[in-house]
N, C-alpha and C positions, 0 to 999 in steps of 0.2 A: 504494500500500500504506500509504503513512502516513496518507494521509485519511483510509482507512477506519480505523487504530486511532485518529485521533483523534475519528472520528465514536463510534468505540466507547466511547471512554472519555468523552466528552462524555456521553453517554446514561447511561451509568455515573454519573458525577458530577450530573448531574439527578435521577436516580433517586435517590442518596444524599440529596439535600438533598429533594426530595421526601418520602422517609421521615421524616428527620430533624425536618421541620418539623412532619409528622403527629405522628411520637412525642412533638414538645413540646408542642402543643398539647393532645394526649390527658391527657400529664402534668398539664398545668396544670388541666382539668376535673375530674378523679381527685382532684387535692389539695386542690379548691375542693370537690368535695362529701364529702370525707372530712374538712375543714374545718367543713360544715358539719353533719355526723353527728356528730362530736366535738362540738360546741357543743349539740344538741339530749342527747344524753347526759347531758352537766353538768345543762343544767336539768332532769331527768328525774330524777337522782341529786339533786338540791337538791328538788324535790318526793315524792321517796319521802323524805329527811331531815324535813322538814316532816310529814307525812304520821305520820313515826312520834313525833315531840314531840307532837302533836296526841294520837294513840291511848295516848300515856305519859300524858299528863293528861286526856283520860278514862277510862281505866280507876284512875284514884285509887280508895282505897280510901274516902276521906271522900266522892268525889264519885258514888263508885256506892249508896252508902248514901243521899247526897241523892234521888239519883235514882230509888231504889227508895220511898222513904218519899213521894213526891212522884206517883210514878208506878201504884205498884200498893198494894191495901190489904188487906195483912199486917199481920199480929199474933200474939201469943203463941197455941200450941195449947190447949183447953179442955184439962182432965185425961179428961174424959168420952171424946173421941177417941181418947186413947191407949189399946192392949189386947197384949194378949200373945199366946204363938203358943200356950197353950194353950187361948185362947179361939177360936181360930179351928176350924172343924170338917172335918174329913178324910174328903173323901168319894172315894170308887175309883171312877175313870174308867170311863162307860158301854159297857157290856155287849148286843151283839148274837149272841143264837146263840153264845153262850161265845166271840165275838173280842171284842176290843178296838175301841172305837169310835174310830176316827182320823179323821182330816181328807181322808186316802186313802180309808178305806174309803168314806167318804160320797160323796165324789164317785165311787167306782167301785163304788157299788152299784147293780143292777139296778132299770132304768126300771120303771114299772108300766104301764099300757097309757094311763091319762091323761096319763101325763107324755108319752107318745112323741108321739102325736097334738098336741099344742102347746095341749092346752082348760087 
């Protein structure tokens, strides 16, 4: 009877240390790459830092003015360009058959016998 509880508890105490040595090992992987996740964060956080000093100094106000004078060719509007809204002319949106001409209606108006045939 005592052999077998010491065979018992032999297999017991292997099996502990069995685990034991899995759980450390696991640990030790886990904190190596949680290690190494935290270091690529930093630099990811130091690159979006960078990232935004960059986009502070080009969007300057001097340096977008450069860039537009450099880039595209603006200039003051003639007077002749400018007009008013009374110059503009009001005309009433086209009229089919006393509806309203819509963007609906045209598309859901009746084929005519060319269009259905595909000529």
């Amino acid at each position: 009877m005592i052999r077998a509880t010491m065979a018992v508890w032999l297999i017991l105490v292997l099996a502990a240390s069995g685990g034991l040595y899995y759980v450390k090992y696991r640990v030790q992987r886990l904190e190596q790459q949680l290690r190494t996740l935290n270091q690529a964060v930093v630099r990811e956080q130091e690159a979006i830092h960078v990232l935004k000093a960059e986009w502070s100094y080009l969007n300057r106000p001097e340096k977008l003015a450069e860039q537009v004078e450099h880039h595209l060719d603006l200039g003051p509007i003639p007077g002749g360009q400018v007009g008013t809204i009374d110059s503009l002319s009001y005309r009433l949106p086209a009229m089919i058959g006393g509806e309203m001409l819509t963007a609906e209606t045209v598309t859901q108006a009746p084929k005519t016998g060319a269009q259905e045939s595909g000529r």
